[in-house]
C-alpha positions in Angstrom: 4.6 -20.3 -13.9 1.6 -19.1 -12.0 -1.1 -16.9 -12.4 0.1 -14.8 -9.8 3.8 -14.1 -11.1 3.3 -14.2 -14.8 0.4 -11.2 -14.1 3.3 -9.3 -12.5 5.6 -9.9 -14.6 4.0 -7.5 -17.0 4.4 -5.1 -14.5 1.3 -3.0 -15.4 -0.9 -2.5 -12.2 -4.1 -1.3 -11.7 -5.0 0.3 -8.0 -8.2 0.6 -6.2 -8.2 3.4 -3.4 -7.0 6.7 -2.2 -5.2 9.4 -2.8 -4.4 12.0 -0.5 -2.7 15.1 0.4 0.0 15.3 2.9 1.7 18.1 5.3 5.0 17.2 7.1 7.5 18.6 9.7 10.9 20.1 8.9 12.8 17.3 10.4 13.0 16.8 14.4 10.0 19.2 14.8 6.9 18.8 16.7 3.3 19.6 15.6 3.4 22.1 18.0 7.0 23.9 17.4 6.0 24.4 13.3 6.5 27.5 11.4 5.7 26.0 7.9 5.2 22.5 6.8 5.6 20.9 3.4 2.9 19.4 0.9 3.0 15.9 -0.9 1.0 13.4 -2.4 0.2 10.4 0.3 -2.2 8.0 0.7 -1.6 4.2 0.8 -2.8 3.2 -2.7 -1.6 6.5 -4.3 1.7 5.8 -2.8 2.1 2.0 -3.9 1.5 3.5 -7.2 3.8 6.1 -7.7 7.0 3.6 -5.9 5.8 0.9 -9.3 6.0 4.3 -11.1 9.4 5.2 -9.8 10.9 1.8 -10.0 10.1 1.5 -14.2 6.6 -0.1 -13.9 3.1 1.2 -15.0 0.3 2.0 -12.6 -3.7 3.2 -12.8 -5.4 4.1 -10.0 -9.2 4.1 -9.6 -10.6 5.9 -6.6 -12.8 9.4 -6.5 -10.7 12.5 -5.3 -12.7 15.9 -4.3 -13.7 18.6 -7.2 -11.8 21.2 -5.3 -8.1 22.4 -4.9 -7.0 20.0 -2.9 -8.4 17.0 -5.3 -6.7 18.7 -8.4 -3.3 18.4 -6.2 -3.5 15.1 -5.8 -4.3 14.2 -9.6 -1.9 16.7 -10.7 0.9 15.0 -8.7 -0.4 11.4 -9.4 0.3 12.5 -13.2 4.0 14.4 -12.3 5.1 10.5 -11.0 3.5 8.6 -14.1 0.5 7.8 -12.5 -2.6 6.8 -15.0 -5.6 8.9 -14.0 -7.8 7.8 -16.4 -10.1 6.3 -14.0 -9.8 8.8 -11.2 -13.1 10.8 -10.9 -13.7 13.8 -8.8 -16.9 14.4 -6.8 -18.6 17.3 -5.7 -21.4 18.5 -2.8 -19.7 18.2 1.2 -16.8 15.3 0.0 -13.6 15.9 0.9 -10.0 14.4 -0.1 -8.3 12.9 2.9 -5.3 14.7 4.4 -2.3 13.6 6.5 -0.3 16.0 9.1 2.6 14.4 10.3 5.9 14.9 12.1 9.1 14.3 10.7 10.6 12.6 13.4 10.4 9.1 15.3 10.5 9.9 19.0 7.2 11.0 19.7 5.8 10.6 16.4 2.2 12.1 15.7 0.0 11.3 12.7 -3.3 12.6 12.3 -5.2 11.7 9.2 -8.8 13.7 8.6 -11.3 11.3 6.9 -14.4 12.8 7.1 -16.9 12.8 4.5 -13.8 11.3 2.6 -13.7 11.6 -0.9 -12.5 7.9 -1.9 -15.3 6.8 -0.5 -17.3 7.5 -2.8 -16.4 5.1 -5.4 -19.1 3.2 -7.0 -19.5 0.1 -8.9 -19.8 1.8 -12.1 -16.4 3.1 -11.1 -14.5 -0.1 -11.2 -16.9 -1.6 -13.7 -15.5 1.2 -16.2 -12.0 -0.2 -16.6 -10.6 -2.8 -18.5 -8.8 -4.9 -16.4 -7.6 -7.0 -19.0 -5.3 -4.2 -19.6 -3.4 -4.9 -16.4 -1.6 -7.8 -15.3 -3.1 -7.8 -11.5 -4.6 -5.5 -9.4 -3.2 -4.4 -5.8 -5.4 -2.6 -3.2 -4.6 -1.7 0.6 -7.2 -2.2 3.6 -8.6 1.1 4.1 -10.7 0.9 0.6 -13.0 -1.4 2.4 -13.7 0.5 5.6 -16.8 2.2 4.0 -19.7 2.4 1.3 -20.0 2.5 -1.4 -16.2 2.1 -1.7 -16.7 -1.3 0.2 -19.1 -3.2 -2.4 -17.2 -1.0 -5.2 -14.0 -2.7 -4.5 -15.0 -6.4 -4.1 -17.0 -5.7 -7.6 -13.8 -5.2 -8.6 -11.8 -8.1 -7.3 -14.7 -10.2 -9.3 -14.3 -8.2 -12.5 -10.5 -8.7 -12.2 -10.8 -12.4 -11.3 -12.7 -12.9 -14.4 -10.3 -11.3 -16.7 -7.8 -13.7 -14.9 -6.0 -11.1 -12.8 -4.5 -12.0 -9.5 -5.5 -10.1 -6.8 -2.7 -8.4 -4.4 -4.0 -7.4 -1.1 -2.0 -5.2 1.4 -4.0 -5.4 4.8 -3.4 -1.8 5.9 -5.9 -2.1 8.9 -6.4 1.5 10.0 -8.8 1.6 13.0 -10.3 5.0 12.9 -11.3 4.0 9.4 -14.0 1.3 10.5 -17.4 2.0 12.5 -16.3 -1.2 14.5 -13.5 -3.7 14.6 -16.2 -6.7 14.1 -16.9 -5.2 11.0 -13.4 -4.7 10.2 -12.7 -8.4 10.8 -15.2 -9.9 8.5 -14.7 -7.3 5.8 -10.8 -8.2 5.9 -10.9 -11.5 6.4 -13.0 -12.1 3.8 -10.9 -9.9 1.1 -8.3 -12.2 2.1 -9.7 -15.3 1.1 -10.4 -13.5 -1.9 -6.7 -12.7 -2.4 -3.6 -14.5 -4.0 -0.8 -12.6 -1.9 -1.1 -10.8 1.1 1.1 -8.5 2.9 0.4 -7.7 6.6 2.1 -6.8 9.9 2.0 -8.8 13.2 -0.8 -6.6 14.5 -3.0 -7.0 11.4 -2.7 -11.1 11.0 -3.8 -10.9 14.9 -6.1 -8.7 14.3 -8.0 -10.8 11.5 -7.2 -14.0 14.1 -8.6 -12.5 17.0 -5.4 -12.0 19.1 -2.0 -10.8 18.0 -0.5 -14.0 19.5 -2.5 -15.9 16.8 -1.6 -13.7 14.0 1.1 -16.0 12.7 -0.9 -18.9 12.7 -3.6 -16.8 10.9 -0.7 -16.5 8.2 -0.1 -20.1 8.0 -3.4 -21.1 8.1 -4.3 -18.5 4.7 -1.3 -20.0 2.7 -2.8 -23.7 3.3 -5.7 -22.8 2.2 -4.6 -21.4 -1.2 -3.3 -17.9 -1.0 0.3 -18.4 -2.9 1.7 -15.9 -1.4 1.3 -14.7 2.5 4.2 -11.9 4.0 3.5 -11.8 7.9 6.0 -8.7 8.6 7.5 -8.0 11.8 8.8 -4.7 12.3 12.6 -4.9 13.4 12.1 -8.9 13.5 11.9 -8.5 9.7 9.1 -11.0 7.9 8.1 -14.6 7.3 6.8 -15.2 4.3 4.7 -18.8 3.3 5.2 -19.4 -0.5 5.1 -23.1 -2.4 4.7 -24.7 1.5 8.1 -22.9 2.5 8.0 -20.6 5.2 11.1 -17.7 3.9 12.8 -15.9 6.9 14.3 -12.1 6.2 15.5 -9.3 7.7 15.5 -5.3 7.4 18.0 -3.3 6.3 19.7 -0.9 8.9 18.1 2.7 8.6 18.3 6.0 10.5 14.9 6.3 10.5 13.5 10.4 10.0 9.9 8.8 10.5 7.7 5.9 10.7 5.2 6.2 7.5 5.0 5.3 4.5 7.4 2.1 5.0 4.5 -0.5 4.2 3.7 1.5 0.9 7.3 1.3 -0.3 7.6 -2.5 0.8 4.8 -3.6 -1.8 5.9 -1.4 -4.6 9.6 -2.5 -4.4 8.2 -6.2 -3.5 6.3 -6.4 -6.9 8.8 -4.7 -8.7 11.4 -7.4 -7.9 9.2 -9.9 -9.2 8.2 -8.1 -12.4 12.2 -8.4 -13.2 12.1 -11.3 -12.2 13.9 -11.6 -9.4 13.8 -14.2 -6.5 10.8 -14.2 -3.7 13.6 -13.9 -1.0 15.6 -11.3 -3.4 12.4 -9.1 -4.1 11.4 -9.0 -0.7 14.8 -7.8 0.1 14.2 -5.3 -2.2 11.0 -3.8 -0.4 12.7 -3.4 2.3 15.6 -2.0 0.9 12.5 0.6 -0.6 10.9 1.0 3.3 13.9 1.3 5.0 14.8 4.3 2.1 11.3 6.0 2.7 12.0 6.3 6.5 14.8 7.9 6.3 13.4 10.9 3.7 10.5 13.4 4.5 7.3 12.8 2.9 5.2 9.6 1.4 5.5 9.5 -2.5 8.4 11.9 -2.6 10.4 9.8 -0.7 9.6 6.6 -2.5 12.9 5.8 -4.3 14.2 5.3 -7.9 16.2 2.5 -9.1 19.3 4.5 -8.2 18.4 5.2 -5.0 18.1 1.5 -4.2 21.4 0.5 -5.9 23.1 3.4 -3.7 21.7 2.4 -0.4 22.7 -1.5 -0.9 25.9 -0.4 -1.6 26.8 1.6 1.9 24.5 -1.0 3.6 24.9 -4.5 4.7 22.9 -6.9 3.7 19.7 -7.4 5.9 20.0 -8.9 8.9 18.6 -12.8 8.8 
């Protein structure tokens, strides 16, 4: 078995980046047409968390949240879904926890995400050099986590610390433009954190991105599997995903949703991705799995609150067909 699997199959994770604080729409309504919103805990690496939480795994997150209200929110929900917070550190002075507003609805979606002076951030090397990673059976971290310092340096620190305890490292691209100071630097930072990685999971857009050209993102796919990522998922949106494992190139589909809105679908994916394989379940069958988990999340209000249980999942393949190949 390889490195990669056998470190998931103990099904203990540990996270590097953000967690954040959402407000959402009453379904169907605009920004603009609110009376009241609802709170829950987002944020990409927060959310892939709590799904492996939700879904019978273990997760610890390592990322700085604010010394303020808002910061003891997020850890006190972290802690509500099982999330270890042992090496989540709040800091003080002008830093502020990220926060989402978003509309429950799909037609005319808006998302606005305030990052400034952004909490997570702030990480540090003696941040990640505090844990034990040989604890954990991999470590998983989304895009965003690089789009700054110290954060930046903090986090491929940590992809050496984990390498060393013989971790694999799971990366989900998550590009997120208004992160980065430019896209050139967004490139290289990414690019290299993929060669760094043993699976990746990315859309169309982000594969282009990293490529130069969204026509060349699926060659960009390819081209990282040859050169010794084991795993690669290219997703597609509707078209479903591709995925380059062992020299095979796997074609799925999506399940069927009435979707309430578009986020949180690629935090879902991962968790119920690695979750498959920690039971041991198929590539092909654990991917259907995270979608089965993103196609759940769109049709609920909210990030982590609507990241499903095992139930949940058995429920919704039994009304559903299978995805579409």
């Amino acid at each position: 078995m390889s490195k990669l699997l056998s470190g998931i199959e103990q099904n203990n994770f540990i996270i590097v980046g953000r967690a954040g604080i959402d407000f959402f729409t009453d379904a169907g309504v605009a920004a603009e047409d609110a009376e009241r919103v609802t709170v829950g805990l987002g944020g990409s690496s927060a959310n892939i968390g709590t799904g492996i939480c939700k879904l019978g795994g273990k997760a610890a997150l390592v990322t700085r949240v604010s010394d303020d209200s808002v910061g003891s929110y997020c850890l006190g929900q972290l802690k509500r879904y099982g999330v270890d917070t042992t090496h989540v550190t709040p800091v003080g002075g002008e830093y502020r926890n990220s926060l989402a507003f978003y509309e429950s609805r799909v037609e005319g979606h808006r998302n606005v995400i305030y990052r400034n002076g952004a909490a997570d951030f702030q990480m540090d090397e003696a941040d990640v050099a505090k844990v034990d990673y040989s604890q954990y059976g991999a470590l998983i971290t989304a895009g965003t986590v690089f789009a700054a310092e110290p954060s930046r340096t903090a986090t491929f620190r940590a992809f050496e610390l984990a390498k060393k305890a013989g971790l694999p490292i799971i990366f989900d691209v998550d590009y997120r433009p208004y992160s980065w100071p430019t896209p050139q630097i967004a490139e290289e930072v990414l690019s290299k954190a993929a060669g760094m990685s043993d699976m990746i999971v990315g859309n169309d857009e982000e594969f282009g991105f990293m490529a130069g050209g969204i026509d060349k993102g699926l060659s960009k796919a390819r081209a990282l599997h040859k050169d010794g990522v084991e795993i690669v998922i290219y997703k597609m949106g509707e078209k479903g995903a591709i995925t380059f494992a062992g020299g095979d190139e796997i074609r799925t589909g999506i399940y069927k949703t009435d979707a309430l809105k578009p986020t949180g679908a690629g935090d879902s994916f991962m968790a119920g991705l690695v979750a498959g394989l920690a039971a041991k379940q198929g590539l092909k069958q654990a991917i259907h799995q995270g979608s089965a988990c993103a196609a759940i999340t769109v049709s609920r209000p909210g990030c982590a609150p609507a990241l499903p249980y095992p139930e949940d999942i058995a429920a919704f393949v039994a009304q559903h067909p299978g995805p579409t190949e």
